[in-house]
C-alpha positions in Angstrom: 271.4 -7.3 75.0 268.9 -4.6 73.6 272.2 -2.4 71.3 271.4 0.7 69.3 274.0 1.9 66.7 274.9 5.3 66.8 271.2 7.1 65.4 269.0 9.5 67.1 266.4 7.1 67.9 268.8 5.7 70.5 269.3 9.4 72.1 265.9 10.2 71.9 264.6 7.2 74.1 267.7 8.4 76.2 265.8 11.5 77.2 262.2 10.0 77.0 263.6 7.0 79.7 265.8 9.7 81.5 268.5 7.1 81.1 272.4 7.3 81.1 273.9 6.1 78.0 276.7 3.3 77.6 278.4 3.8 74.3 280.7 1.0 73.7 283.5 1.5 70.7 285.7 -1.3 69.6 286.7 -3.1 65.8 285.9 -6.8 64.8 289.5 -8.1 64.9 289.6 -6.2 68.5 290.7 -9.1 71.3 289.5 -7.5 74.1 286.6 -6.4 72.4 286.1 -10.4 72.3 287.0 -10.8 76.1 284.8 -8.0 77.2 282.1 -9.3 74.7 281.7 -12.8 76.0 282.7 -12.0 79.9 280.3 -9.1 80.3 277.6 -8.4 77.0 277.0 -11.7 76.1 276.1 -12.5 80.6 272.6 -12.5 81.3 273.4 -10.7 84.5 275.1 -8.2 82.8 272.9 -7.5 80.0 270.1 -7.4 82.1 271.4 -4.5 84.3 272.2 -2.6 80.6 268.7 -3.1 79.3 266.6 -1.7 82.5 269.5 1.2 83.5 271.0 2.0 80.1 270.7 3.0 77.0 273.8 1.0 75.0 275.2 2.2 71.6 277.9 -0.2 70.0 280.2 1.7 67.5 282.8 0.8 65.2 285.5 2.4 65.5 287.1 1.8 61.5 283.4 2.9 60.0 282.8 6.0 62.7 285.9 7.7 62.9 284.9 10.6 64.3 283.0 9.4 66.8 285.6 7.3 67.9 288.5 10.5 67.8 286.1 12.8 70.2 285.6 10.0 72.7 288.8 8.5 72.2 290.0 11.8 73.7 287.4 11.8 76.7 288.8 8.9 77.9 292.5 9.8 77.5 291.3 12.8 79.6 289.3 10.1 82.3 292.3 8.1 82.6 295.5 9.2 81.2 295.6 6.9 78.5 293.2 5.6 75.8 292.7 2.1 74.0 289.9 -0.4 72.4 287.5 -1.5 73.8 286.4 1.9 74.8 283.4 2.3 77.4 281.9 5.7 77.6 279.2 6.9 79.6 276.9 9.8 78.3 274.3 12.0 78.9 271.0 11.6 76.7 272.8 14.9 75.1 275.6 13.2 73.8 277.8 14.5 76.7 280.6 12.1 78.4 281.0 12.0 82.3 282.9 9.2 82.9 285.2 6.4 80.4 288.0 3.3 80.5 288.8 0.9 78.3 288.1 -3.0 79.5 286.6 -3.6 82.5 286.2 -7.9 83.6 282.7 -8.4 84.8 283.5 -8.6 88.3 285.9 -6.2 90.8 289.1 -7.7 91.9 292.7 -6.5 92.8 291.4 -3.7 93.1 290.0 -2.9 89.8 286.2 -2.1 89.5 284.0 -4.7 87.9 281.8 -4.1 85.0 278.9 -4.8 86.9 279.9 -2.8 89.7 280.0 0.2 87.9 277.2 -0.1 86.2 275.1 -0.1 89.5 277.7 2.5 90.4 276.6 4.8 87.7 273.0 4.3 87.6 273.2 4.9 91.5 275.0 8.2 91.6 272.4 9.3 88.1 269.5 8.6 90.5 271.0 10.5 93.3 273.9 12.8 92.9 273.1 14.0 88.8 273.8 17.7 89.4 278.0 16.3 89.8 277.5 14.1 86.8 276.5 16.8 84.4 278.9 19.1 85.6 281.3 16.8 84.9 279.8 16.5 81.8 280.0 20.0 80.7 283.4 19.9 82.1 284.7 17.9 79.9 283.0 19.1 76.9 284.3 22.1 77.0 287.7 20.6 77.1 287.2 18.6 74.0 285.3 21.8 71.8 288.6 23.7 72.6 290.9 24.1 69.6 294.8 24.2 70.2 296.3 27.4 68.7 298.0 26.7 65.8 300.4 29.3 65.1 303.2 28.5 62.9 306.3 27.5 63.8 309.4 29.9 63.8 312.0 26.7 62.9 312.4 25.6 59.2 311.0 22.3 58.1 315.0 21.3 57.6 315.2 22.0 62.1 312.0 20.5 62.2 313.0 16.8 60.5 316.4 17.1 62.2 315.1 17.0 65.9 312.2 14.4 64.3 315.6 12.3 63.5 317.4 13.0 67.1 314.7 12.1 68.7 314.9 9.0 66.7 318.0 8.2 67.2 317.5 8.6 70.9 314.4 6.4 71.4 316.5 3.4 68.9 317.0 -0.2 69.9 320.6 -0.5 68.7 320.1 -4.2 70.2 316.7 -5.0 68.0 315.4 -2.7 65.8 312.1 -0.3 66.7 311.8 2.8 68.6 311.2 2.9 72.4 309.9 -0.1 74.6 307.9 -3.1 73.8 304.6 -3.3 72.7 306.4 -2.1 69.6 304.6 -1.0 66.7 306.0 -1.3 63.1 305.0 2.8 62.2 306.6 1.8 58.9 305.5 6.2 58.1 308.7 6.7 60.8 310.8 4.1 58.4 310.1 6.1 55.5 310.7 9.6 56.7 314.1 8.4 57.6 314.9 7.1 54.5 313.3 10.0 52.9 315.8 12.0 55.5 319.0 10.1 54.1 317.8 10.7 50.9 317.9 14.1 50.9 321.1 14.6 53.8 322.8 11.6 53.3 322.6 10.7 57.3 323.6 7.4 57.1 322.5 7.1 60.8 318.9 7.5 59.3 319.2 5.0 57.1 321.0 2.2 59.1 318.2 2.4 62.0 315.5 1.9 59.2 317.3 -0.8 57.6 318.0 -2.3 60.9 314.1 -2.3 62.2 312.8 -3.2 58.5 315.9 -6.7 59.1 314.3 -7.3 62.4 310.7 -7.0 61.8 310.9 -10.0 58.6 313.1 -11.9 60.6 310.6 -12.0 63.6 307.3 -13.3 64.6 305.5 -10.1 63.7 306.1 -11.1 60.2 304.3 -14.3 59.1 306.8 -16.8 57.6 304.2 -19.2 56.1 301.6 -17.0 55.1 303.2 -13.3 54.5 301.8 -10.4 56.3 302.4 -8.6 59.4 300.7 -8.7 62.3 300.1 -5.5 64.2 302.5 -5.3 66.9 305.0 -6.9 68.6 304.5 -7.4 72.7 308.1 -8.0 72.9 311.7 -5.8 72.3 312.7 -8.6 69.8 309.6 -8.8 67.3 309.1 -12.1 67.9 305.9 -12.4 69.8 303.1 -10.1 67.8 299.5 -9.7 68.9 298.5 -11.8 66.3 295.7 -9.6 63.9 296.7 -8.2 60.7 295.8 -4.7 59.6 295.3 -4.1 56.0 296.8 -0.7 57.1 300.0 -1.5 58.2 300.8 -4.1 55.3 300.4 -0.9 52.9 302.1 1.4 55.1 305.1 -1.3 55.2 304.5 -2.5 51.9 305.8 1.0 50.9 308.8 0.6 53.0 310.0 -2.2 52.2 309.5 -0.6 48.5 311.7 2.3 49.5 314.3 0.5 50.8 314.7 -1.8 47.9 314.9 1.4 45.4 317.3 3.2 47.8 319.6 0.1 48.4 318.8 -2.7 45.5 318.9 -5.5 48.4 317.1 -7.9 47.4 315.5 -8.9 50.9 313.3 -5.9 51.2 311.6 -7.3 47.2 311.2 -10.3 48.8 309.7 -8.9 52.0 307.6 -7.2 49.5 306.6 -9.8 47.3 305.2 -12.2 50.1 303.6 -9.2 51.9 301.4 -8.0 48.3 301.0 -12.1 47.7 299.0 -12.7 51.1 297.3 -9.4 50.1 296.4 -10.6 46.7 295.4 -14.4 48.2 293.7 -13.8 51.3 293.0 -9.6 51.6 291.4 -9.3 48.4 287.5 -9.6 47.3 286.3 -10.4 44.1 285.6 -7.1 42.9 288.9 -5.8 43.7 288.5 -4.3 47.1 290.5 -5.4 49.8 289.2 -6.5 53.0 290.2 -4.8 56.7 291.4 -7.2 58.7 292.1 -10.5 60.0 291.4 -11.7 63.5 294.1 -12.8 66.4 291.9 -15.1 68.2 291.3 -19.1 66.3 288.6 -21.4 69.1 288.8 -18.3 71.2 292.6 -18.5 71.6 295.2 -16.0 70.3 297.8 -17.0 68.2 296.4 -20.5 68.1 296.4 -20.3 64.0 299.6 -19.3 63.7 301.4 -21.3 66.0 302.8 -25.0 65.5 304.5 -28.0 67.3 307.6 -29.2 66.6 306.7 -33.0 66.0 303.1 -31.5 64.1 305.7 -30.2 61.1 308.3 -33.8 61.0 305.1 -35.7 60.9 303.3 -33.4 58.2 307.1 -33.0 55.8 308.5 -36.1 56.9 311.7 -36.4 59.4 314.3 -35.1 57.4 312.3 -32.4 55.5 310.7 -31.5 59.1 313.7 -30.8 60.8 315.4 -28.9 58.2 312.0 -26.7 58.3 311.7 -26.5 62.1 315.5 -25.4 62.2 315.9 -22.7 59.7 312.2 -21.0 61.1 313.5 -21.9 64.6 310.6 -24.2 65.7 311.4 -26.0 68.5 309.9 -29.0 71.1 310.3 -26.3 74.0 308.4 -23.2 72.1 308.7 -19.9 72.3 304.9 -19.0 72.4 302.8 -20.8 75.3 304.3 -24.1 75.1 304.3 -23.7 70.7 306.5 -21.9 68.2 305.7 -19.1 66.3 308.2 -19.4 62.8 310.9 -17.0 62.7 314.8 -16.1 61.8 316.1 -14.6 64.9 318.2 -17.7 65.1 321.8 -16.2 66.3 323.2 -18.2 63.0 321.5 -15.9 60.8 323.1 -13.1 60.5 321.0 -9.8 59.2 324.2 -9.4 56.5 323.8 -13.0 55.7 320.0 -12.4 55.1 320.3 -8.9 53.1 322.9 -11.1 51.0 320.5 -14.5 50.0 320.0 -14.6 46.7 320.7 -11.6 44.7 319.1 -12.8 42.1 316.0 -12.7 43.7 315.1 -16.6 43.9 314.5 -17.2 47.3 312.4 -20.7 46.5 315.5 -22.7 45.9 315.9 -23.7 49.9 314.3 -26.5 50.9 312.2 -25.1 53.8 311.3 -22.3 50.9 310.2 -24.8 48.5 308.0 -26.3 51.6 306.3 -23.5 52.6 303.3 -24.4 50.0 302.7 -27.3 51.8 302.4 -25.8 55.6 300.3 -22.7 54.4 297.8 -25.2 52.8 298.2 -27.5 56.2 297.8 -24.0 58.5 294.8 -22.9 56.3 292.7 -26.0 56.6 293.9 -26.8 60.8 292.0 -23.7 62.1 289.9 -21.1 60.8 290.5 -17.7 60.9 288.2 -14.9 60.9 288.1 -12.2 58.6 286.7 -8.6 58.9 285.7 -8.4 55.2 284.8 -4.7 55.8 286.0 -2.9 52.8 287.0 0.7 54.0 288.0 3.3 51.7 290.8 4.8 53.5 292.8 2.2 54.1 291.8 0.9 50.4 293.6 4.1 49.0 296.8 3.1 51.0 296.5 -0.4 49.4 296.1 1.2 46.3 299.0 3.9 47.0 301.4 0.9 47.9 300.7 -1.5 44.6 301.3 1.4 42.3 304.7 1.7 44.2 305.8 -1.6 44.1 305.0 -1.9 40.3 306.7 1.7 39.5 309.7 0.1 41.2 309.6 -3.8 40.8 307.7 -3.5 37.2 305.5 -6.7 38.0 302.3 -6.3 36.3 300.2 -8.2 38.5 300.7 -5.4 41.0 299.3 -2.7 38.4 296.5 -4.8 38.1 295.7 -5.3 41.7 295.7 -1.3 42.7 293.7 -0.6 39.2 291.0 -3.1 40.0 290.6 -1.7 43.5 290.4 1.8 42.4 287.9 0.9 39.5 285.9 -1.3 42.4 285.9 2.4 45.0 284.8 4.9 41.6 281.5 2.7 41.6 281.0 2.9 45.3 280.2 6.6 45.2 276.4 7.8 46.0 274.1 9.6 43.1 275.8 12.8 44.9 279.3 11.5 44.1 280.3 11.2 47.6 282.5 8.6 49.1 281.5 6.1 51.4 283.2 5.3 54.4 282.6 1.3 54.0 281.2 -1.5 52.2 280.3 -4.9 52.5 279.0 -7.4 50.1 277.6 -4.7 47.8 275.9 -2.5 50.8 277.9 1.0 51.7 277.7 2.6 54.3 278.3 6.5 55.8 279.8 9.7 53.8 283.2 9.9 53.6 285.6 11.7 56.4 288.7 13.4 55.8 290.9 10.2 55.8 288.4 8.9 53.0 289.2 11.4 50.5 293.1 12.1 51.3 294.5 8.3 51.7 292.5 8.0 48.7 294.0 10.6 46.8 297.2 10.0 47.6 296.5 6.3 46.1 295.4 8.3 43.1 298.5 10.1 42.9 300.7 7.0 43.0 299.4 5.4 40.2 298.9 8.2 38.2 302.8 8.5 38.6 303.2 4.5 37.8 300.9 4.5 34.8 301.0 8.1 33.8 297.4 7.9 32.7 295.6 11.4 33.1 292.3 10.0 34.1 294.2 8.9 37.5 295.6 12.7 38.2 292.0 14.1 37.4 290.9 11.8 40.2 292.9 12.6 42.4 292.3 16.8 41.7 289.0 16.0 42.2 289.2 14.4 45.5 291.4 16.9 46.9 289.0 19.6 45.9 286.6 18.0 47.4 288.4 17.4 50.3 288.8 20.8 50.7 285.1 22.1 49.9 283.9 19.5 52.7 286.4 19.4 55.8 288.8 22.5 55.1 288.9 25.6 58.2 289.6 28.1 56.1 289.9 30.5 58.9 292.4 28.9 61.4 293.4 26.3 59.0 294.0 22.5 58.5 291.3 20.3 57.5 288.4 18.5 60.6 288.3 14.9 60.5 284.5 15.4 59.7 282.6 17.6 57.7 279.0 19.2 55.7 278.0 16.2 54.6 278.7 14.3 58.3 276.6 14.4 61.3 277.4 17.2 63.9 278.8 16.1 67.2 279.8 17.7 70.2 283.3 18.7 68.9 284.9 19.4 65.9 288.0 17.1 65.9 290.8 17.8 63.7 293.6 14.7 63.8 297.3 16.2 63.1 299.2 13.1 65.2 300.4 10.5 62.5 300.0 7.5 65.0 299.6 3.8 63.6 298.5 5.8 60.4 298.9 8.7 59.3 296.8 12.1 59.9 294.4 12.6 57.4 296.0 16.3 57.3 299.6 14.8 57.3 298.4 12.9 53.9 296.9 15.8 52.9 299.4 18.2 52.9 301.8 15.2 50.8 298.9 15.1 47.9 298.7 19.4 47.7 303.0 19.0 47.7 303.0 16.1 44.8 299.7 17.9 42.6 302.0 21.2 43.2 305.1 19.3 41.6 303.3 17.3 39.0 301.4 19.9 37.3 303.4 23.2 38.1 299.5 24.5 38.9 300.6 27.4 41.1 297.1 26.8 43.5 298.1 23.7 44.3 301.6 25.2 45.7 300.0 27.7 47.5 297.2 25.4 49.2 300.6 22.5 50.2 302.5 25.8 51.7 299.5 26.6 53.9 299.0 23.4 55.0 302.2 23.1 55.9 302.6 26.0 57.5 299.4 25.0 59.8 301.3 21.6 60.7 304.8 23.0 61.7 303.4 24.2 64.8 302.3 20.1 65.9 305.9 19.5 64.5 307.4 21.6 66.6 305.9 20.4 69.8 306.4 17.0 69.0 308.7 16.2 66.1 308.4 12.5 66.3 304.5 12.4 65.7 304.6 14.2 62.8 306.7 11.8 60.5 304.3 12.4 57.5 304.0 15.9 57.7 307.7 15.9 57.7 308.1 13.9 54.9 305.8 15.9 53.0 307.7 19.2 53.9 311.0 17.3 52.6 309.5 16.4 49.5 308.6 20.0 48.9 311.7 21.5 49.5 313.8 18.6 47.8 311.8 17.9 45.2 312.6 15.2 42.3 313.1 15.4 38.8 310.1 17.0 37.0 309.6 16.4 33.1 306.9 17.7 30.9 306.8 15.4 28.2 305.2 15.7 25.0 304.2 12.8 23.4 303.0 12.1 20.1 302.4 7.8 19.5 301.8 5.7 22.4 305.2 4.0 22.5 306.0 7.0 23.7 304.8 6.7 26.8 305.9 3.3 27.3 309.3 4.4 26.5 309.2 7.7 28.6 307.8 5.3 31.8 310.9 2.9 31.5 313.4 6.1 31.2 312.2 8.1 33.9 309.4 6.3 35.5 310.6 5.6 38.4 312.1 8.6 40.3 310.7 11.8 38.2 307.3 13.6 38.6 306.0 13.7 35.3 303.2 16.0 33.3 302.3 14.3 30.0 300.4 16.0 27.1 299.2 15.2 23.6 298.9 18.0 21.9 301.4 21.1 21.5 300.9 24.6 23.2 302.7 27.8 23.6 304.7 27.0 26.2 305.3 23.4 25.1 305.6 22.1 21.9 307.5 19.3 20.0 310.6 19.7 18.2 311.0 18.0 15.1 307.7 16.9 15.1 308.7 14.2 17.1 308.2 13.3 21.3 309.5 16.0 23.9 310.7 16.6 27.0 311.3 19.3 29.0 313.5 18.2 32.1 313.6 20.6 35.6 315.9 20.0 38.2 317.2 22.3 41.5 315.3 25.2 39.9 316.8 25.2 36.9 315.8 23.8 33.6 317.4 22.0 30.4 316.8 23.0 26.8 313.8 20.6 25.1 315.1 16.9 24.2 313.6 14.5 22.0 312.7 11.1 23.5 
């Protein structure tokens, strides 16, 4: 098949050829990307009704964003719903007139073939055009039209309550998650809740997030041999995932599980943590210190195939005894629970989620037997089937990574974790063009695109969390820089909020701004966290003003649909609850070492070196000045 990417040249022959164009979106890892792949682009038949009647564009979706929003959102409008792969059909002038998703090469049960609408389309462009381009046009217009965003009339404290009725409405009291299967981990909806009982003491809150975060380790959606989560679960239970991992997610839930250690001190959710960040470390992680996208669900063609095992292919690898001891405790069993296989799991009946939050206190989990085998499978899995990897290195989801490392060692104090998000941000710093502009991906050594929106928020807001593990200033200046920059490039300073792309993007047919936190969150949800934590780590009175604006512009989505807007919310709780802030004046460097194991953990904290008018030492020796509800404590020494 003759493919363009996305590039002028491709819309230029469009118009020369007077030629439709196919525009095909999809990600590596995708699995019906695959299907439709091998069915329908990789058939002779096929391809050779594309090439004479078509002009076809493959895009994807995790390095074009914004191409992918805009048409994302045609065919939502086509067909009520949206998905990947996603198969547009344009006008040489960019313009979509008709979309789906996957379509099988040939039409049955009533569901058009591939191939029939291709010579559908081409048909009806030769002979009825006139309804095509109206269509066109049509829809355009739909997608260039900008939701009113006035502000809301509710406070931000109405706001996150209906967020949590809603919540509580849509819970599986049975198994954890929100809603029906598929079911998605949205580990953003965990943390607002906890956030929520943090601030309101609902223990409601808290017991639904505990009770998802229980239910997603003990099932199939987290992987028992090799740690990790996959990236949903087709099932109520959890047990059953569609099988690729997301670097996303694993941030998003590293920091969950991170939260609900420091809110609870069960030691499951470290431990949850601590195999998550070591499959990150071991397989996620390249060289230099990015970390990679994703990893695929498909091994030989098959989903789940690497994942899955027999019950006799584990006695004969540990030995009887050892085997069945293993098979039993991650419920592998001669029937299967997965086409005719078992995928590990604890959602055996016999263990009991009090039993598991209970398991070692002291934090040793290796001293089981199955535990002390799990070496010896992963190196047995790793070596039966291979496993592909997207080793894309995006800078979006990078700054989550980075975000959720300089969590885990703020809270957990492992080194190894400081380490990981500090080699990954020194690895993005050198990625930036001679213009100092981020790029939106990278791969072995070659970047590509200018940053969107998401780029230079999630990357911020990774900034901002390990400024506030390390407390080193160089971190904070970062991450003022980005969000300035953020601002100068994608910012509507007239109806407000920020557009997913910007000056230094190409122009498309619409100007899409993203406010939904679905399986991550908004670029202008993250954005309005980092203007609320640079407003309460520095006291800078621009920065409050910019978060209270932004916020303001996001109530209105909050209002309308509470439950989308679980980062937004937690931002707007952070703001008006805010933690502990301490200036602190240091004078040697134990002093910040001492300062970090003191308050480290909870307080947002502004350090200086040197003495000024408003904040100077007493006895010549380390200050701080501590802030807290409004109201402020006379100077202490350290």
């Amino acid at each position: 098949m003759d493919w363009y990417p996305w590039c002028e040249e491709a819309f230029e022959k469009a118009k020369r050829e007077d030629k439709p164009v196919f525009l095909s979106i999809g990600y590596s890892t995708c699995h019906w990307c695959h299907v439709m792949a091998h069915e329908s682009f990789e058939d002779a038949e096929v391809a050779e009704e594309l090439n004479r009647n078509f002009i076809s564009i493959k895009v994807d979706r995790e390095e074009r964003p914004d191409i992918d929003s805009i048409y994302m959102e045609a065919c939502v409008l086509f067909t009520g719903s949206g998905g990947w792969p996603a198969s547009i059909f344009l006008t040489p002038e960019q313009k979509p007139f008709y979309a789906g998703t996957y379509f099988p090469k040939y039409s049955a049960y009533g569901r058009i073939g591939f191939l029939d609408l291709l010579r559908a389309v081409e048909k009806r462009w030769k002979r009825d055009r006139d309804s095509l381009l109206k269509s066109a046009d049509e829809l355009t217009w739909q997608l260039q039209q900008e939701q009113e965003a006035k502000a809301s009339g509710l406070s931000w404290q109405h706001l996150a309550l209906q967020a949590v009725r809603r919540l509580k409405q849509s819970f599986d009291e049975a198994y954890g998650g929100f809603g029906d299967a598929p079911k998605f981990p949205m580990a953003h909806n965990l943390m607002f809740l906890m956030e929520y009982y943090r601030v309101n003491r609902d223990r409601r809150a808290l017991e639904m997030a505990e009770k998802t975060l229980l239910q997603m380790y003990r099932g199939g959606i987290f992987d028992h041999i090799g740690g990790g989560f996959s990236r949903y679960s087709t099932d109520p239970y959890f047990l059953v995932p569609h099988f690729e991992k997301m670097l996303y997610d694993n941030a998003l839930l590293l920091m969950a599980y991170t939260k609900a250690y420091s809110i609870t001190g069960k030691e499951i959710y470290r431990e949850v943590a601590r195999k998550t960040g070591q499959y990150i470390q071991r397989e996620m992680t390249d060289s230099h210190g990015g970390f990679y996208s994703a990893q695929d669900a498909d091994s030989q063609g098959v989903e789940g195939k690497y994942y899955v095992f027999a019950y006799e292919e584990l006695t004969s690898l540990l030995g009887i005894s050892a085997g069945r001891k293993f098979n039993e405790y991650f419920n592998i069993t001669r029937e299967g629970n997965f086409e005719g296989k078992s995928i590990p799991n604890r959602l055996d009946d016999k263990v009991s989620g009090e039993m598991l939050q209970g398991i070692c206190q002291d934090g040793d989990y290796s001293h089981t037997e199955p535990e002390r085998l799990l070496p010896k499978v992963y190196a047995y899995r790793k070596q039966r089937y291979r496993l592909f990897l997207d080793d894309k290195i995006l800078v979006s989801w990078n700054g989550l990574m980075i975000g959720a490392f300089a969590r885990m060692y703020r809270v957990f104090g492992q080194e190894s974790y400081l380490r990981q998000a500090k080699r990954a941000c020194g690895f993005l710093e050198k990625q930036q063009d001679e213009k100092g502009f981020l790029p939106v991906s990278c791969r072995r050594g070659i970047c590509q695109g200018r940053g969107f929106l998401e780029d230079y928020a999630f990357y911020a807001f990774g900034l901002i969390e390990l400024y506030s593990a390390v407390l080193e200033p160089k971190y904070l200046e970062r991450a003022r820089h980005y969000c300035r920059k953020a601002r100068e490039l994608f910012a509507d300073e007239e109806k407000g909020g920020f557009f997913l792309y910007g000056k230094e993007n190409e122009p498309l047919i619409a100007a899409a701004k993203e406010t939904y936190d679905g399986a991550v969150p908004s670029g202008n949800s993250v954005m309005a966290y980092n203007l609320v934590k640079l407003w309460q780590i520095t006291g800078e009175e621009t920065w409050r003003q910019q978060a209270e604006k932004q916020l303001e512009y996001l109530s209105v989505f909050a209002e309308q649909y509470p439950a989308g807007q679980s980062f937004s919310l937690l931002a707007a709780l952070l703001y008006q609850n805010p933690p502990e802030h301490i200036v602190g004046v240091l004078k040697e460097e134990e002093d910040l070492e001492k300062l970090r194991k003191r308050y480290g953990k909870d307080a947002d904290i502004m350090v200086f070196w040197e003495e000024s008018q408003e904040y100077g030492r007493i006895n010549n020796r380390a200050t701080l000045y501590v802030c807290k509800d409004e109201s402020c404590r006379p100077p202490v020494n350290l």
